[in-house]
The first five atom37 places (N, CA, C, CB, O) and aatype in JSON, in Angstrom:
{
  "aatype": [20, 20, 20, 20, 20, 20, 20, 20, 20, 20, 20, 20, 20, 20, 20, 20, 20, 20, 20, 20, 20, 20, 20, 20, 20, 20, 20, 20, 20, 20, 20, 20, 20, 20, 20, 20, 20, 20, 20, 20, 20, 20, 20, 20, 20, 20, 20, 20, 20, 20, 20, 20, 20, 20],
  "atom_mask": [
    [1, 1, 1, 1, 1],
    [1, 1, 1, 1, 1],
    [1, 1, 1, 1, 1],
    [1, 1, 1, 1, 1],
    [1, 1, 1, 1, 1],
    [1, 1, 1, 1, 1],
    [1, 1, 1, 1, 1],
    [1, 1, 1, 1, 1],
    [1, 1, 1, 1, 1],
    [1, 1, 1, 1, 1],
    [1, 1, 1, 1, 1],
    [1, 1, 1, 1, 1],
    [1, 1, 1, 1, 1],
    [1, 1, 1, 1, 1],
    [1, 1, 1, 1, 1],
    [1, 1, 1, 1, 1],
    [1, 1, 1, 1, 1],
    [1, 1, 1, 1, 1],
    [1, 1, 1, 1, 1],
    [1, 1, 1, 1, 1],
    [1, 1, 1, 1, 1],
    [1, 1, 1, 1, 1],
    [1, 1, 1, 1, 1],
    [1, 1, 1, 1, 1],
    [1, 1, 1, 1, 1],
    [1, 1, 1, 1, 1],
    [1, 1, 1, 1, 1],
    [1, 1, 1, 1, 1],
    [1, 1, 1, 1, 1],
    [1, 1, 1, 1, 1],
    [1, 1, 1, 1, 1],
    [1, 1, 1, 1, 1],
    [1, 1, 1, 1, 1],
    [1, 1, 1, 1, 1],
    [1, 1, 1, 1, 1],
    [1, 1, 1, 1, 1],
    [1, 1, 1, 1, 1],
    [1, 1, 1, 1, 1],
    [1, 1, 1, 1, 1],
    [1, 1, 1, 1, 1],
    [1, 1, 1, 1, 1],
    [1, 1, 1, 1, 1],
    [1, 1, 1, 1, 1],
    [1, 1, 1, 1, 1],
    [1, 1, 1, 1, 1],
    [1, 1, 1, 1, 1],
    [1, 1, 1, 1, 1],
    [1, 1, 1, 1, 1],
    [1, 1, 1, 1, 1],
    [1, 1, 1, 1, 1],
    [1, 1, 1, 1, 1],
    [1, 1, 1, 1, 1],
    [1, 1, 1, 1, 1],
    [1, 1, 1, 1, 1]
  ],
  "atom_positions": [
    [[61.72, -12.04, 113.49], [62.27, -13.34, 113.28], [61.8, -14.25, 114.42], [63.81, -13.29, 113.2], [61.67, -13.93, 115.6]],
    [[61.64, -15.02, 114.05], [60.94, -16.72, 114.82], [62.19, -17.3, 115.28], [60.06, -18.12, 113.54], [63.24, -17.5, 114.66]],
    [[61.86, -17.54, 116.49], [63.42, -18.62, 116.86], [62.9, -19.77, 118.38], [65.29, -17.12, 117.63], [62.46, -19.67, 119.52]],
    [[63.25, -20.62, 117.55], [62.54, -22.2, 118.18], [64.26, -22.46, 119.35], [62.18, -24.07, 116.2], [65.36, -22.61, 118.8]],
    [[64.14, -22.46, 120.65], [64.41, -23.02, 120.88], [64.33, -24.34, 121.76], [64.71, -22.47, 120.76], [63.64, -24.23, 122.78]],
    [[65.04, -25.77, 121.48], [64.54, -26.56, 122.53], [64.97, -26.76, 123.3], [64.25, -27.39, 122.47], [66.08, -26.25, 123.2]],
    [[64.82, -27.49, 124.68], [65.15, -27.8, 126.03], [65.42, -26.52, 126.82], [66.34, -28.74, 126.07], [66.55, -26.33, 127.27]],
    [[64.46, -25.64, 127.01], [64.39, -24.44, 126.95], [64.01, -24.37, 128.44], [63.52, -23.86, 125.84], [63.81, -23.22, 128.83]],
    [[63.85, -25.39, 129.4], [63.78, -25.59, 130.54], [64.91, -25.82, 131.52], [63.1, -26.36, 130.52], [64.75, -25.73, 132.74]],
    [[66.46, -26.22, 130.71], [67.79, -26.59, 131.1], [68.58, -25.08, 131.5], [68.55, -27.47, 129.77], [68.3, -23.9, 131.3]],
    [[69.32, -25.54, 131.94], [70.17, -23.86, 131.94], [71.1, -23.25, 131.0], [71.08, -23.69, 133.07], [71.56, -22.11, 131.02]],
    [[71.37, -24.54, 129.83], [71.84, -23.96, 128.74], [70.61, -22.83, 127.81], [72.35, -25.29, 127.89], [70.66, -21.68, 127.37]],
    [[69.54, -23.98, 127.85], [68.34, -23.42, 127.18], [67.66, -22.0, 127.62], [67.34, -24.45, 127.33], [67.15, -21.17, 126.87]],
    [[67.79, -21.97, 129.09], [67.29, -20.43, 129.51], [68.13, -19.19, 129.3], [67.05, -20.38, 130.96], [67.7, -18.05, 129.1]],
    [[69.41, -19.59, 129.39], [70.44, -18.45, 128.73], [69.95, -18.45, 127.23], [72.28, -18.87, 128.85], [69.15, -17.55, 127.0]],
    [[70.21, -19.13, 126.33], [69.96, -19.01, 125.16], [68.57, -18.32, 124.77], [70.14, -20.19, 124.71], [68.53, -17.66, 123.73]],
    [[67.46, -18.45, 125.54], [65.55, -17.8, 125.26], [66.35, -16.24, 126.18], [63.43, -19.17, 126.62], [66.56, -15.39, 125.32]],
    [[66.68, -15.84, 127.25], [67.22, -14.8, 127.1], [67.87, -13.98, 126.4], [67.53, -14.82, 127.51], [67.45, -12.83, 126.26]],
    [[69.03, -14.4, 125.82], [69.8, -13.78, 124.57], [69.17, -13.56, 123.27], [70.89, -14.58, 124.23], [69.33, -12.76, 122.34]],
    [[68.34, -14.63, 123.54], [67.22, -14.05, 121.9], [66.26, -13.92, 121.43], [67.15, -14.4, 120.97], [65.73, -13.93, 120.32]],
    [[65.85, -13.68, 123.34], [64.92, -12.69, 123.33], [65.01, -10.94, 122.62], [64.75, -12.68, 124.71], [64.12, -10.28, 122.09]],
    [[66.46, -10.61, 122.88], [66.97, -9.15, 122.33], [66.6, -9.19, 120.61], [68.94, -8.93, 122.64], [66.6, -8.27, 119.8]],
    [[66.38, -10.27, 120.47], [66.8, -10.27, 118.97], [65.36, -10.11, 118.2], [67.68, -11.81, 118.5], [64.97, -9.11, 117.59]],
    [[64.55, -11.55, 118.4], [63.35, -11.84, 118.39], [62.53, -12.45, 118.91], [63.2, -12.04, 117.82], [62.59, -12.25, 120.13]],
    [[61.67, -13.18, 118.61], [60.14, -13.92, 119.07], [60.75, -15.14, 119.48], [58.78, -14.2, 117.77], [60.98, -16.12, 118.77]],
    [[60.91, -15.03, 120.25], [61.38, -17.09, 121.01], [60.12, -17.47, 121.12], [62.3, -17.47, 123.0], [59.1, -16.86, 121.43]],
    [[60.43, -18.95, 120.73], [59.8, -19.93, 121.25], [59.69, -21.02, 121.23], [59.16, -19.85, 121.21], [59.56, -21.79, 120.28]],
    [[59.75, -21.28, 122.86], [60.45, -22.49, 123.76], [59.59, -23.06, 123.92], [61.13, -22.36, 125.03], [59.31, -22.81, 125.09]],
    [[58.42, -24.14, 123.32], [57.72, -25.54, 123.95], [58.18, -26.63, 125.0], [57.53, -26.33, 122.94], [59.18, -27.32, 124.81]],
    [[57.78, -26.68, 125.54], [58.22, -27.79, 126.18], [57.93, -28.9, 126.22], [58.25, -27.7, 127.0], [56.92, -28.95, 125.51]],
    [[58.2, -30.17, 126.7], [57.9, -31.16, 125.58], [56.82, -31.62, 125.6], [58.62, -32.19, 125.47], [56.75, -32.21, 124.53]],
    [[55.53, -31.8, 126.3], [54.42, -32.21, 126.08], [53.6, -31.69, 124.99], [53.9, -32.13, 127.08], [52.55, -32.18, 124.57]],
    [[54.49, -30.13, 124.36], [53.78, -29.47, 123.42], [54.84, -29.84, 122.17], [53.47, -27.8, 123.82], [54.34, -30.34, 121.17]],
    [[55.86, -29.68, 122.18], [56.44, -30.25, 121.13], [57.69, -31.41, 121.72], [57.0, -28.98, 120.2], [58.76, -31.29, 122.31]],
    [[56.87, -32.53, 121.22], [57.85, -33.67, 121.55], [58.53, -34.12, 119.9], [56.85, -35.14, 122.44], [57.77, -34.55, 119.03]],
    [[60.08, -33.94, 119.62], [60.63, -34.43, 118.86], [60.32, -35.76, 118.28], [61.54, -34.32, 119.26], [60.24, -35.95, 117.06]],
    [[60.1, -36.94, 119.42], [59.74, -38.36, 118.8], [58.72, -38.57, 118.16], [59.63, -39.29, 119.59], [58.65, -39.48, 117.34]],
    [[57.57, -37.58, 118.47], [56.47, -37.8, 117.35], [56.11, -36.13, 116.95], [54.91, -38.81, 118.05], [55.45, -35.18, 117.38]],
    [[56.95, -36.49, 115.91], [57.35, -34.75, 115.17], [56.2, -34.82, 114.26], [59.15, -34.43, 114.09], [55.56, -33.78, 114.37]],
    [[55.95, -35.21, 113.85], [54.34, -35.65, 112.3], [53.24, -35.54, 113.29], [54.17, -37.89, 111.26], [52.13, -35.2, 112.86]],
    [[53.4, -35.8, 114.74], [51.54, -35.12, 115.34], [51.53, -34.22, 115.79], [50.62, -35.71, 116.41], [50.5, -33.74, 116.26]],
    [[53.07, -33.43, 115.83], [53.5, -32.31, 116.48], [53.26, -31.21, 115.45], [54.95, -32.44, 116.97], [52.79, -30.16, 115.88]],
    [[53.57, -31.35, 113.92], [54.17, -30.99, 112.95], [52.79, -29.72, 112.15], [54.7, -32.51, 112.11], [53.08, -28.89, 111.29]],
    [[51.33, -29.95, 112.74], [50.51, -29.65, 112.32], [50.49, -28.07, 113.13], [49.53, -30.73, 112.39], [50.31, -26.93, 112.7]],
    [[50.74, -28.55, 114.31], [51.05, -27.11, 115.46], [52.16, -26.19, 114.98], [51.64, -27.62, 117.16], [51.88, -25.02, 114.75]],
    [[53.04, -26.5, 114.85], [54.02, -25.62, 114.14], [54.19, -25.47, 112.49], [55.28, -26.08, 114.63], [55.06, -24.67, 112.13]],
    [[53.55, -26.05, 111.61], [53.78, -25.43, 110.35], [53.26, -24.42, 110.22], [53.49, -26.03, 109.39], [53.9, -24.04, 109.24]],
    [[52.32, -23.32, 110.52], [52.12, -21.92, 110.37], [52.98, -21.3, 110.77], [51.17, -21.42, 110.85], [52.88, -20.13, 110.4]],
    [[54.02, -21.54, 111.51], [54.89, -20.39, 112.0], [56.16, -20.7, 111.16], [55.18, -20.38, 113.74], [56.52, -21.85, 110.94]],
    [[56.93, -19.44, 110.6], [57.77, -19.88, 109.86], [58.95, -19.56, 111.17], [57.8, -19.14, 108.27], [58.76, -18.82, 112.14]],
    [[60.34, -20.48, 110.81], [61.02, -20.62, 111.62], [62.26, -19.77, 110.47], [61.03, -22.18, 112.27], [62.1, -19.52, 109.27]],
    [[63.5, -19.49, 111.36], [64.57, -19.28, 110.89], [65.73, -20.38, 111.31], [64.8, -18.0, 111.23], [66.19, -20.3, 112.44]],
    [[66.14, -21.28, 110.5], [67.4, -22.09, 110.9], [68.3, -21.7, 110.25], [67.4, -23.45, 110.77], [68.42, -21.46, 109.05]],
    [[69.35, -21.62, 111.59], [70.5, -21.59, 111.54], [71.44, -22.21, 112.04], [70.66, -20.87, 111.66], [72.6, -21.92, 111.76]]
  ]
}
């Protein structure tokens, strides 16, 4: 399982890429690689990977 998380540089965010790490495949961009405000030039980099939301 794929698991996106963001602000993965904060200390909420590093507990959370720890904890699921046990689980599965994290992965934490940071924002020069995935910036939310321009999600459509971002959007080409991440559509091969399928994500799990929850």
């Amino acid at each position: 399982m794929n698991i996106l998380i963001t602000g993965a540089n904060g200390q909420v965010g590093f507990e959370l890429r720890r904890h699921f790490s046990l689980v599965g495949n994290v992965l934490s961009p940071d924002r020069a690689t995935l910036d939310l405000g321009m999600l459509r030039a971002s959007s080409a980099t991440w559509q091969p990977i399928a994500l799990s939301l929850f």
